[in-house]
LOMAR-926029 format. One record per atom (N, C-alpha, C): residue in three letters; x, y, z. Coordinates in steps of 0.2 Angstrom, whole numbers, plus 2048, in hexadecimal, padded with zeros to 3 digits. Layout:
LOMAR-926029
NODE  rest    x    y    z
NODE   ala    X    Y    Z
...
END
This chain:
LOMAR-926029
NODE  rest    x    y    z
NODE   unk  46A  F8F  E03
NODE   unk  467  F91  DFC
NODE   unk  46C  F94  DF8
NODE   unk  46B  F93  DF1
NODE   unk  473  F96  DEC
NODE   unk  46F  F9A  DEA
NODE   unk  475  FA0  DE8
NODE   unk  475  FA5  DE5
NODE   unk  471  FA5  DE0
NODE   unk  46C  FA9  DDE
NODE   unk  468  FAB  DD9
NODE   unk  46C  FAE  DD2
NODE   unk  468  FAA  DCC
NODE   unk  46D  FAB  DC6
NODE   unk  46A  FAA  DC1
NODE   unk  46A  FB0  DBC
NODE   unk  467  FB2  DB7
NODE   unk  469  FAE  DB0
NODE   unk  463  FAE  DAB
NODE   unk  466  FAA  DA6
NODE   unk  465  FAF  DA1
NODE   unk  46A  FAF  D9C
NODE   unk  46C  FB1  D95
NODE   unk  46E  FAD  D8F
NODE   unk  46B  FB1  D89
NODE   unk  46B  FAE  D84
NODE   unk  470  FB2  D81
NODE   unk  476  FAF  D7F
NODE   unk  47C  FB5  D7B
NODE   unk  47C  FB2  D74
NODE   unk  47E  FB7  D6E
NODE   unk  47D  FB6  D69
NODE   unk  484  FB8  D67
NODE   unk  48A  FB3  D67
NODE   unk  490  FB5  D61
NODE   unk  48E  FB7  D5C
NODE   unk  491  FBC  D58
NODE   unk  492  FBB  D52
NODE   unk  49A  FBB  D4F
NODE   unk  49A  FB8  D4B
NODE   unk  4A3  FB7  D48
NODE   unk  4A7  FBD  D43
NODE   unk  4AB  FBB  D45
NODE   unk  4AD  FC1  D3F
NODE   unk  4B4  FBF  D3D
NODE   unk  4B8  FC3  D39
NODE   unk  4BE  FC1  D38
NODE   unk  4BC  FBC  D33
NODE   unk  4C3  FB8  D30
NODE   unk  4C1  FB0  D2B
NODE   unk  4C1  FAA  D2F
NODE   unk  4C1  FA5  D2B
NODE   unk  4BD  FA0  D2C
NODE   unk  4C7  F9E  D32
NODE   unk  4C9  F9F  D2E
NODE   unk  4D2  F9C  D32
NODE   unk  4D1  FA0  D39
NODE   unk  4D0  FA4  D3B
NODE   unk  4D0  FA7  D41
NODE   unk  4CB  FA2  D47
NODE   unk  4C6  FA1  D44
NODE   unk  4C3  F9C  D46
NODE   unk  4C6  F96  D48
NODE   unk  4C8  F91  D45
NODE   unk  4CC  F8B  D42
NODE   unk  4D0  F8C  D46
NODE   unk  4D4  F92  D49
NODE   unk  4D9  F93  D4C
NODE   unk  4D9  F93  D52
NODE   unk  4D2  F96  D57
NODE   unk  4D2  F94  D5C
NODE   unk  4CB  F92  D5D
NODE   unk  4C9  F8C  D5B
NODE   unk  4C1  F88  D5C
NODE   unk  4C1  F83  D60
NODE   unk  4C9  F80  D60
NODE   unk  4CB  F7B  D65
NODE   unk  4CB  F7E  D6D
NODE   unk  4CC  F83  D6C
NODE   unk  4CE  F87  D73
NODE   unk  4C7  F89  D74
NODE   unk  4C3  F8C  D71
NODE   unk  4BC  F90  D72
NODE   unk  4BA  F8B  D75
NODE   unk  4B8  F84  D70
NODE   unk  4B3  F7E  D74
NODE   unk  4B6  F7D  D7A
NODE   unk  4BB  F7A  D7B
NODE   unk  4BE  F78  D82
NODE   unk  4BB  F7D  D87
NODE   unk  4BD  F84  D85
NODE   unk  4B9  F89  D8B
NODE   unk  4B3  F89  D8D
NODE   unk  4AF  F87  D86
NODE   unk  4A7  F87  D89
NODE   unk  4A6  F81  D8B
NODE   unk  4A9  F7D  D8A
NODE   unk  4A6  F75  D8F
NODE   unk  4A8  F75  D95
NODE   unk  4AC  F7A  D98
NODE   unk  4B0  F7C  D9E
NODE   unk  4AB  F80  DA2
NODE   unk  4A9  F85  D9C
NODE   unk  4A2  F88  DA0
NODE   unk  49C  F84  DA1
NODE   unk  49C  F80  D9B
NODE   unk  497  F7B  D9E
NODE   unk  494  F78  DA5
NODE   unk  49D  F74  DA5
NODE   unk  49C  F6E  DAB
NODE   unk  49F  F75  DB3
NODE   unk  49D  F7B  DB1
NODE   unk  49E  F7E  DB8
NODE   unk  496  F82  DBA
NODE   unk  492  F7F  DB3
NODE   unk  48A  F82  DB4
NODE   unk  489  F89  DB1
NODE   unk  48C  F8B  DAD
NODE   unk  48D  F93  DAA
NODE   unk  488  F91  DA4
NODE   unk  48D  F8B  D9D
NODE   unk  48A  F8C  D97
NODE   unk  483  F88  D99
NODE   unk  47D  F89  D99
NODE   unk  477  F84  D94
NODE   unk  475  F80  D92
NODE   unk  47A  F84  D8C
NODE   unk  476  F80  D86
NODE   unk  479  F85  D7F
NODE   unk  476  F83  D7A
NODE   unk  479  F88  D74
NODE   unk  47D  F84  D6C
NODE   unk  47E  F87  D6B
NODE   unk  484  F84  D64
NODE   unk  483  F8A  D5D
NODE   unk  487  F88  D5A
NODE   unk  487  F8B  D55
NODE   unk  481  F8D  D4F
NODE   unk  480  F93  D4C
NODE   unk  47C  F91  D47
NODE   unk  47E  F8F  D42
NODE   unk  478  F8C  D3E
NODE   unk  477  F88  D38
NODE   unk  47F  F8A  D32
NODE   unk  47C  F90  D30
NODE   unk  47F  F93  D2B
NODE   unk  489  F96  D2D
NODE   unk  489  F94  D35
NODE   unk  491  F94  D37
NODE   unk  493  F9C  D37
NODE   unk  48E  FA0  D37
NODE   unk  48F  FA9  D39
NODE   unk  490  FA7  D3F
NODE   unk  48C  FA7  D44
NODE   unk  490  FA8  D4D
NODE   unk  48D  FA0  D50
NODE   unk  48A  FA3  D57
NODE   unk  488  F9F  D5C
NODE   unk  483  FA2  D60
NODE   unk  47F  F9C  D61
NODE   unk  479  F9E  D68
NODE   unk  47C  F9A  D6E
NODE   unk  47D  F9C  D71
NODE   unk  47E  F9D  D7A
NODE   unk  479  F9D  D7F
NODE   unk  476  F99  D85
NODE   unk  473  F99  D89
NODE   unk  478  F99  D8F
NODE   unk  477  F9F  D93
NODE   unk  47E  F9E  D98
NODE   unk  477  FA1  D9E
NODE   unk  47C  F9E  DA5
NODE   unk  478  F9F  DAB
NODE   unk  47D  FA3  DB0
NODE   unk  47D  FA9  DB2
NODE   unk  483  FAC  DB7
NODE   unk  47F  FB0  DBC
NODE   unk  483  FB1  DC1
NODE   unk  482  FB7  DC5
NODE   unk  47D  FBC  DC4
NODE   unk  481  FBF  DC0
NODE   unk  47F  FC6  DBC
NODE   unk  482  FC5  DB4
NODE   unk  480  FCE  DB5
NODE   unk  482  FCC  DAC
NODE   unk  489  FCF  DAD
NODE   unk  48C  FD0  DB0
NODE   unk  495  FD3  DB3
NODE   unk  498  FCD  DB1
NODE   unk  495  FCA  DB5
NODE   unk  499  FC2  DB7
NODE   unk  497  FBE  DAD
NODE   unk  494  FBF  DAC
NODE   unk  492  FBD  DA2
NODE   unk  496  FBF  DA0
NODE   unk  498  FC8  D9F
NODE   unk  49B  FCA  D9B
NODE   unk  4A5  FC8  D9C
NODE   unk  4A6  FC4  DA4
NODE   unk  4AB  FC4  DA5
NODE   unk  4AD  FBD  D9F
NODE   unk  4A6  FB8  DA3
NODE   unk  4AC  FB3  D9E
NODE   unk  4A8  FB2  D97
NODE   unk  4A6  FB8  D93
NODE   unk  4A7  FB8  D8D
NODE   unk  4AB  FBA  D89
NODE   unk  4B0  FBF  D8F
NODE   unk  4B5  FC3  D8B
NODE   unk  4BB  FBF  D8E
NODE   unk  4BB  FB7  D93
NODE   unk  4C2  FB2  D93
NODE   unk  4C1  FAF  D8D
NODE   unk  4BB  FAD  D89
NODE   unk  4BA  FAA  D83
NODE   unk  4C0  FAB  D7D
NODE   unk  4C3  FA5  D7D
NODE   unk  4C8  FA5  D77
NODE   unk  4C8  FA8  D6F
NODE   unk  4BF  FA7  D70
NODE   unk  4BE  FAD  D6A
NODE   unk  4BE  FB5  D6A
NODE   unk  4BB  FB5  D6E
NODE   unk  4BA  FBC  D72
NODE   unk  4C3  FC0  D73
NODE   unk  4C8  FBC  D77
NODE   unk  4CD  FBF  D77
NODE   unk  4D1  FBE  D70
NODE   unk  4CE  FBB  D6B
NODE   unk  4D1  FBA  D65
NODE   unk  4D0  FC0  D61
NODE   unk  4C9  FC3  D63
NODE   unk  4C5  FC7  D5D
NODE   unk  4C2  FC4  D59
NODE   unk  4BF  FBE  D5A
NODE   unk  4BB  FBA  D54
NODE   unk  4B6  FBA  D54
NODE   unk  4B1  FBD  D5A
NODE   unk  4AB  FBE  D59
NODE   unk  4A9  FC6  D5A
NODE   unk  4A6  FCA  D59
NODE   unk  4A2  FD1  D59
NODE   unk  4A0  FD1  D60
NODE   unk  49E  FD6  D64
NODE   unk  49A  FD9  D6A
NODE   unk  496  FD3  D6B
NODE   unk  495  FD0  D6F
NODE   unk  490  FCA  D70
NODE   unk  48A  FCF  D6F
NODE   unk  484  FCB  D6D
NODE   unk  47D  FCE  D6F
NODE   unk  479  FCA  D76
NODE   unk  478  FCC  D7A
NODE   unk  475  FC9  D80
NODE   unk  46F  FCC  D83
NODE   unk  46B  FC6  D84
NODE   unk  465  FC9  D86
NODE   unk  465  FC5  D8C
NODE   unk  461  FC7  D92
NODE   unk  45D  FC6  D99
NODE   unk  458  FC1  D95
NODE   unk  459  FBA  D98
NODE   unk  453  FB5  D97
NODE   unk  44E  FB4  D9D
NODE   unk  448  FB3  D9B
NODE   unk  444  FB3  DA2
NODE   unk  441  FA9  DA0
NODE   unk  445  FA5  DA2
NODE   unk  444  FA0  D9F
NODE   unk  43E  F9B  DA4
NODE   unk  439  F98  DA1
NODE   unk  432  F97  DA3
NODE   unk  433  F8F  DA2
NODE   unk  432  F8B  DAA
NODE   unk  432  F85  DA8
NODE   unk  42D  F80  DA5
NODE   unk  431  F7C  DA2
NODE   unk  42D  F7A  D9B
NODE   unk  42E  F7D  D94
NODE   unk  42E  F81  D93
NODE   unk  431  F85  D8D
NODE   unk  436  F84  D89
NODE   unk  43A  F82  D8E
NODE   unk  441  F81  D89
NODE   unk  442  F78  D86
NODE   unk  443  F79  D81
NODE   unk  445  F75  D7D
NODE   unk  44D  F73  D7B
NODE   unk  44E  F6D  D78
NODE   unk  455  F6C  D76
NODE   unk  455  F70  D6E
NODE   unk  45B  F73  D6D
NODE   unk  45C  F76  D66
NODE   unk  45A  F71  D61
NODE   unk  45E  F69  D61
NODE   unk  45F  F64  D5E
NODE   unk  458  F5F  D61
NODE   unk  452  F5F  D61
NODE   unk  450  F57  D64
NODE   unk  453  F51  D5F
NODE   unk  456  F4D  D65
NODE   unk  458  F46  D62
NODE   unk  452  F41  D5F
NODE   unk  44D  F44  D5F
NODE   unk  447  F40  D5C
NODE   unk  446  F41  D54
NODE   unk  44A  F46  D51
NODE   unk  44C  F45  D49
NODE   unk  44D  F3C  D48
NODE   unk  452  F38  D4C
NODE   unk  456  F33  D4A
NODE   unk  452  F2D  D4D
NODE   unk  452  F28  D4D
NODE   unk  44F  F22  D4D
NODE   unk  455  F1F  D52
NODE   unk  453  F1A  D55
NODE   unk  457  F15  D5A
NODE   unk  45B  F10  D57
NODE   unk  45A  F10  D51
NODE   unk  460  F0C  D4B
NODE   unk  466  F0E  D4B
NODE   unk  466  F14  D4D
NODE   unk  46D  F18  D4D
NODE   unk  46F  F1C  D55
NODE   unk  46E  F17  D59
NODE   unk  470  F18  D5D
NODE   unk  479  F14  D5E
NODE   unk  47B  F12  D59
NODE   unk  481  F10  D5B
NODE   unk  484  F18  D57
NODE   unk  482  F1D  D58
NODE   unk  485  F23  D57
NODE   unk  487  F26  D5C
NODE   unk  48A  F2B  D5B
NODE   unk  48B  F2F  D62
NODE   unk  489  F38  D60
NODE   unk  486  F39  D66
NODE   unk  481  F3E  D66
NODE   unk  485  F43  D5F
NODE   unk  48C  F44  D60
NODE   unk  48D  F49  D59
NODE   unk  48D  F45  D53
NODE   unk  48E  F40  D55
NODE   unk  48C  F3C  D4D
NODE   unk  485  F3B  D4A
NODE   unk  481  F3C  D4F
NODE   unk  479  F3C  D4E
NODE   unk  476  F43  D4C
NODE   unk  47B  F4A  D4F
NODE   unk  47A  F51  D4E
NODE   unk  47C  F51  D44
NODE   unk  482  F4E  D41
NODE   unk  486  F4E  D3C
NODE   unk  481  F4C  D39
NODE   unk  47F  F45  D39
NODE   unk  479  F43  D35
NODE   unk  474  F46  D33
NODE   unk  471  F48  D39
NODE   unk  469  F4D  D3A
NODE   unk  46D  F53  D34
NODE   unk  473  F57  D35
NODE   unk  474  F5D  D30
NODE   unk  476  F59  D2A
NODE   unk  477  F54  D28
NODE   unk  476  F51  D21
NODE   unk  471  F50  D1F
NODE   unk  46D  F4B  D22
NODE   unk  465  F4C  D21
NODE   unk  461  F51  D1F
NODE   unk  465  F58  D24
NODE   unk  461  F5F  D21
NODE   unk  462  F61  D1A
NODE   unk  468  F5E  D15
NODE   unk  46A  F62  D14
NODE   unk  472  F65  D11
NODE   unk  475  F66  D18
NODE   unk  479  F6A  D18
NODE   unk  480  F64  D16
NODE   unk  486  F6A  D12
NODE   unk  48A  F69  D0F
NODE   unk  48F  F65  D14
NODE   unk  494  F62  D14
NODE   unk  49A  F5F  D18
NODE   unk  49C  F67  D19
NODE   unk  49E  F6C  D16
NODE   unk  4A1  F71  D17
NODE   unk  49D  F76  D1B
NODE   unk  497  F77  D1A
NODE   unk  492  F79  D1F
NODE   unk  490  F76  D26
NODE   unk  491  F71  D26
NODE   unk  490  F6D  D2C
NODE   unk  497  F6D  D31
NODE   unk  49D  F6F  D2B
NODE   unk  4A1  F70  D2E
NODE   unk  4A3  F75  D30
NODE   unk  49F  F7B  D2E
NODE   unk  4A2  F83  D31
NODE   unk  49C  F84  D35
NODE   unk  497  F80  D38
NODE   unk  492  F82  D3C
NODE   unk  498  F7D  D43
NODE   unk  49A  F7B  D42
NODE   unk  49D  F76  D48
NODE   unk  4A6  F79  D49
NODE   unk  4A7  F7F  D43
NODE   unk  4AD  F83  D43
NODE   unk  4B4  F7F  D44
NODE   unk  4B2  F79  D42
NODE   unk  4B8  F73  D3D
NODE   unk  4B8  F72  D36
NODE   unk  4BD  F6F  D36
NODE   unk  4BE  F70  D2F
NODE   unk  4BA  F68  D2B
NODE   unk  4BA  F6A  D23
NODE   unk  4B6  F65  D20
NODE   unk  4B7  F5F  D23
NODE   unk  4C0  F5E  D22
NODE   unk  4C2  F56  D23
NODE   unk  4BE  F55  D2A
NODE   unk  4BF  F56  D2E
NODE   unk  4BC  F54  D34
NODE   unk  4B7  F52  D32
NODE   unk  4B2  F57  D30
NODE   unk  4A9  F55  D2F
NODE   unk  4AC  F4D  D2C
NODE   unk  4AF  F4D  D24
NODE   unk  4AF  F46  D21
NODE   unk  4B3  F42  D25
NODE   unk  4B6  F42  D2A
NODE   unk  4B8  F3D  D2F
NODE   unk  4B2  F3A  D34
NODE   unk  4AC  F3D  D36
NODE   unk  4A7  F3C  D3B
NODE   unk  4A1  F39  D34
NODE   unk  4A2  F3B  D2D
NODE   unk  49C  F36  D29
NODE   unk  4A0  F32  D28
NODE   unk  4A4  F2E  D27
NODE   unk  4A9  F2B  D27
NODE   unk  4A7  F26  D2D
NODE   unk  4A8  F2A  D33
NODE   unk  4A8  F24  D38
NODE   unk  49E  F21  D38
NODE   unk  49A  F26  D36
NODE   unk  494  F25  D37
NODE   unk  493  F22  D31
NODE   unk  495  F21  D2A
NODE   unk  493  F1C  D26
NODE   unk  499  F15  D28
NODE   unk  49D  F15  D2B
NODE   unk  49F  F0C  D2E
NODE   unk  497  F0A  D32
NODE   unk  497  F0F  D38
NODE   unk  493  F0C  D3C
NODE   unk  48B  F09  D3A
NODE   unk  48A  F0E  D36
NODE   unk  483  F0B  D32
NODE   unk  485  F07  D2C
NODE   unk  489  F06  D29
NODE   unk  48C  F01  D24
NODE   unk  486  F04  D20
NODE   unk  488  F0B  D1D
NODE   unk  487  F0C  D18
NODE   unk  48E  F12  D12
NODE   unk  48C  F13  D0E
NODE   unk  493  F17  D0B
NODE   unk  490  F1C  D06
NODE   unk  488  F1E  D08
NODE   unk  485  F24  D05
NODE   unk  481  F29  D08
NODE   unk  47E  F31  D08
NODE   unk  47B  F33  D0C
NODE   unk  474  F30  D08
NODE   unk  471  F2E  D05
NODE   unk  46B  F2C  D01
NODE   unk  46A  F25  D06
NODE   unk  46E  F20  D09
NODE   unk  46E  F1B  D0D
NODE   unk  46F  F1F  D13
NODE   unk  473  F24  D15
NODE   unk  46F  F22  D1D
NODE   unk  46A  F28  D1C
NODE   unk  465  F29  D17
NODE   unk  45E  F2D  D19
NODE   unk  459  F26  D19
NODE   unk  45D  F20  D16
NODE   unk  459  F1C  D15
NODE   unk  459  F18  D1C
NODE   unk  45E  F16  D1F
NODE   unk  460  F13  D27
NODE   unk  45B  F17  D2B
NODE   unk  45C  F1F  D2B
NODE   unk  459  F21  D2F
NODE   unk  452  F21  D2E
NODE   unk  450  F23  D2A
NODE   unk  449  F21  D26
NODE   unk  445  F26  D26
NODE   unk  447  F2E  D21
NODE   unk  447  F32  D1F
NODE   unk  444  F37  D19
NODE   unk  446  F30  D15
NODE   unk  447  F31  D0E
NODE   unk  44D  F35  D0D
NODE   unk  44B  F35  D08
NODE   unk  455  F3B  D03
NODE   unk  456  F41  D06
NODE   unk  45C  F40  D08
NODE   unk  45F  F47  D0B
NODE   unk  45D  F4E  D08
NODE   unk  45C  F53  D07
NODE   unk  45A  F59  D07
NODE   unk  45E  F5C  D01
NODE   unk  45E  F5C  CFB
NODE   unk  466  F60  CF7
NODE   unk  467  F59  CF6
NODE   unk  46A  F53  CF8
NODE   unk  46C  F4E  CF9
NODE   unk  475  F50  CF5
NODE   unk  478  F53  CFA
NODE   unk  47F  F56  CF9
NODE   unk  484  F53  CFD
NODE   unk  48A  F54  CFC
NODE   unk  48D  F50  CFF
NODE   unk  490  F56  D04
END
């Protein structure tokens, strides 16, 4: 029988500029998909707006959380404030995916699940430079991933792919 293990919802918050970030976001991610494929992180990502992150972790205790939230690359960096952490009492059936992939229609399956995520926050909406400080990379990157996602749909405007996906007009319809 395995050890018994509690689940948590941790709430990053960021601090410091946007460069600090930028500076270790390649190391942060790497670490949580580390946690991931050892069963720690969840689930989670960033909010909208690119102030912090939601966290779904599953540990021991909450000794064993607080260990690898202070190996975290941001955390040893000072990038984020005192985590916020609550004890989740999580009830099967309840939970949900942050993103449901049911926004997107099966036209655009030759995307790849981030490309599909990039889309959806176009569709919302949100700015390339918003999109890309909620994913804490920088703009070019975002216009590297529309770029790849208007070849694959062989289109060369957000107003077409609300129309591929079949949406209507982007929200703000901003670049």
């Amino acid at each position: 029988m395995g050890e018994a293990r509690v689940a948590f919802v941790v709430e990053l918050v960021f601090r410091g500029n946007e460069s600090d970030r930028s500076r270790f976001g390649e190391a942060h991610r790497t670490y949580w998909k580390r946690m991931a494929a050892r069963g720690i992180l969840l689930g989670g990502g960033p909010w909208r707006d690119g102030t912090g992150e939601l966290l779904l972790c599953e540990t021991r205790d909450r000794r064993t959380l607080l260990r690898v939230l202070q190996a975290d690359p941001y955390a040893q960096a000072q990038v984020v404030e005192e985590p916020r952490i609550r004890e989740w009492n999580a009830l099967p059936g309840h939970m949900a995916p942050a993103r449901p992939e049911r926004s997107l229609p099966a036209s655009v399956a030759v995307l790849t699940a981030h490309e599909r995520r990039i889309a959806t926050m176009m569709l919302d909406g949100l700015t390339n430079k918003q999109i890309a400080d909620s994913f804490t990379v920088s703009t070019r990157a975002v216009e590297l991933h529309i770029t790849r996602i208007y070849r694959k749909l062989d289109i060369r405007r957000r107003a077409q792919l609300a129309a591929v996906i079949g949406r209507g007009a982007p929200r703000g319809s901003v670049k």
